[in-house]
N, C-alpha and C positions, 0 to 999 in steps of 0.2 A: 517185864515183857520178855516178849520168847523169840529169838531170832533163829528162823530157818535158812540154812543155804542148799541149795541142790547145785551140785559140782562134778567135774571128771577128776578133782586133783584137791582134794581134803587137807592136803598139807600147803597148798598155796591159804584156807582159810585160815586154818587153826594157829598159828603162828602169831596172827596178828593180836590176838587174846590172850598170849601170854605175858605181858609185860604194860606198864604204868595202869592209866584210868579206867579200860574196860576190862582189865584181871579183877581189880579191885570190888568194881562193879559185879562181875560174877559171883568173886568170891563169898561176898554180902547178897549176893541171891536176889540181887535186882532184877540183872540181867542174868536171863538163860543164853545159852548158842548152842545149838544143836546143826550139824553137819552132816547131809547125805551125799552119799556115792551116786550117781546114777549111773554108776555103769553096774552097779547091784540088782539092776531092774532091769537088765537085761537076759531076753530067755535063748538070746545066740550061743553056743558052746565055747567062741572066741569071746564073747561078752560085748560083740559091737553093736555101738551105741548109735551108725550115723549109717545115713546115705545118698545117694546123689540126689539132686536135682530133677524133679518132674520138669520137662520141657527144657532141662539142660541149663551147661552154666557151672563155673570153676569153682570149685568148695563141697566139701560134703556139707549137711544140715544134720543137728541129732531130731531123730526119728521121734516122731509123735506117741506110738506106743509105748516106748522106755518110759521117757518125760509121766505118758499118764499115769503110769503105774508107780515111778515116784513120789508124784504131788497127793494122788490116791492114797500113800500110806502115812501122808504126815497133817493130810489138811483135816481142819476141823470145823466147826461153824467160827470158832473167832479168828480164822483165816485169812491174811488178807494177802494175796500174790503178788509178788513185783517181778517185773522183769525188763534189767537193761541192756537196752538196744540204740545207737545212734538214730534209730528211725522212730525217734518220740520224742516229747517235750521235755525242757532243762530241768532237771533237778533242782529247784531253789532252797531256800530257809525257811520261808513259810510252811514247803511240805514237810521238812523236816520236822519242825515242831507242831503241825497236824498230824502227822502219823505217831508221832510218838502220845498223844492226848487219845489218838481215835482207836489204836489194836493192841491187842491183848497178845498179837502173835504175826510175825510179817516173815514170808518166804519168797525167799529170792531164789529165782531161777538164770542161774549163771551159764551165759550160751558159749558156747564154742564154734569153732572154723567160719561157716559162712553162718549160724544163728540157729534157730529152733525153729519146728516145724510150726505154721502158721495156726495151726486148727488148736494149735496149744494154747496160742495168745488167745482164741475168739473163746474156746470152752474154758480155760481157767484163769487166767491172768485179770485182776482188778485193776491195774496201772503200769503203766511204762514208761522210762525215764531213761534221759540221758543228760550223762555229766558232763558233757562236754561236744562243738563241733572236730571232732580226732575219733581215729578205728585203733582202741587195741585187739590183742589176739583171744579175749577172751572178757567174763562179767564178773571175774572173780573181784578186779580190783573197784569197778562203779558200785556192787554190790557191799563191799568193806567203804566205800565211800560213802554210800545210804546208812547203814546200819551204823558206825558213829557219831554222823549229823545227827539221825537219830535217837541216839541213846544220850546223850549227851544231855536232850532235853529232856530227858526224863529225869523223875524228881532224885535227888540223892545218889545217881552218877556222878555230877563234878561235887568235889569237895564243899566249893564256896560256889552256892546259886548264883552271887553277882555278878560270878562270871561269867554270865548270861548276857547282861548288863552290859551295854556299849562298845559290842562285838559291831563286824561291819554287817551290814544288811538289817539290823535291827530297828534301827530307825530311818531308813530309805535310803542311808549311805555309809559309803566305807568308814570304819575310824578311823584315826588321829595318829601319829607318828607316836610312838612310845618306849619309852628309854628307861632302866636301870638307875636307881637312886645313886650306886658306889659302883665305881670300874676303878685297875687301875690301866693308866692309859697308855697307849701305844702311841709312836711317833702318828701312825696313820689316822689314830683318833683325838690327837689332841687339840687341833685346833678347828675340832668341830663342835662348837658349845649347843650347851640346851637353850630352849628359847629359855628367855629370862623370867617370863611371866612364872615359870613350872614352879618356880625355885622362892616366891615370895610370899605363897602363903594367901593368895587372895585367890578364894576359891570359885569366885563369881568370874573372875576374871582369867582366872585359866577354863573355866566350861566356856568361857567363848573363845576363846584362841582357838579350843581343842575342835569346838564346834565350825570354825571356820579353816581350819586347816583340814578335817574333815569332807567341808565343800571342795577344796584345792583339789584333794587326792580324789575323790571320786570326780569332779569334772576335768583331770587329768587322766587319770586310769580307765575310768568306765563311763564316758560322756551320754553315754544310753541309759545309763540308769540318774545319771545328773539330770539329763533332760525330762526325766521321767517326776525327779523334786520339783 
């Protein structure tokens, strides 16, 4: 799969691909990542990219024309556009491992100051996601947040597939508290023992511990999606 980023700041993406499971991933040519400039696409002689507000209102927006002449030179028919914005639905797991099943190539358009101009979203954008209810100053990091969920799911990125396997969200809740076979131990950790079931070898009887501690932390942590099991 082919990951597009359209960006003002190239080295906020590239960085993140150099190092553990998605260098790897590259390297072995699973994954592509390819990186536009947009401010390359601009025909200003300053190369600016943005402007005020029609009908007013604090923040520039980058300008519609730059935007289309960026997305113009990289989309293709197996194109699929993403662009995140706090003013669209959560990003889940599910889409993560539906996008990574359904495009052959996903471009993210990473907005800056107050966002991108709207007529961008209506003529090219296929989906909009947000990662969260919080404003950063930019879509570089929601966009690096998209594009490892995933890739991840794509086949022969992670090492071991099982690690797929009884992640949290996979089967409608968090997972299980999980500890290191050998430490050694610090005053602060020592008289915190493993539950005892971990340690006997009865592996019917630790998937239910693991299963029910499971229920604990998600109807502790995320009572919305407890309520939702």
């Amino acid at each position: 799969m082919k990951f597009t980023f359209l960006t003002l700041f190239p080295n906020l993406i590239s960085g993140y691909f150099e190092d553990s499971i998605l260098k790897r991933a590259i390297s072995n040519k699973i994954i592509e990542i390819e990186i536009i400039n947009v401010r390359d696409f601009s025909l200003n002689k300053y190369k600016k990219v943005d402007d005020f507000q029609v009908g007013g209102g604090a923040g520039l927006v980058l300008c519609a024309d730059v935007l289309s002449r960026a997305l113009e030179s990289v989309i293709t028919k197996d194109s699929h556009v993403i662009y995140l914005t706090p003013v669209a639905k959560h990003f889940i797991q599910n889409d993560a491992k539906r996008l990574a099943l359904s495009y052959l190539h996903i471009i993210f358009i990473c907005g800056r100051y107050e966002g991108i101009d709207e007529r961008i979203i209506e003529e090219f954008v296929d989906e909009v996601f947000c990662i969260g209810d919080f404003i950063l100053t930019g879509g570089e990091i929601p966009a690096l947040c998209l594009c490892d969920s995933i890739a991840r799911n794509i086949n022969f990125v992670l090492g071991n597939a099982e690690s797929l396997c009884g992640e949290s969200f996979e089967g409608g809740i968090l997972e299980p508290p999980i500890f290191t076979k050998q430490i050694n131990e610090t005053k602060k950790i020592s008289n915190l023992k493993l539950p005892s079931e971990y340690s006997k070898g009865n592996h019917n009887k630790i998937k239910v511990l693991k299963y029910e501690l499971s229920l604990c932390k998600t109807k502790y942590f995320r009572p919305d999606i407890y309520q939702g099991y």
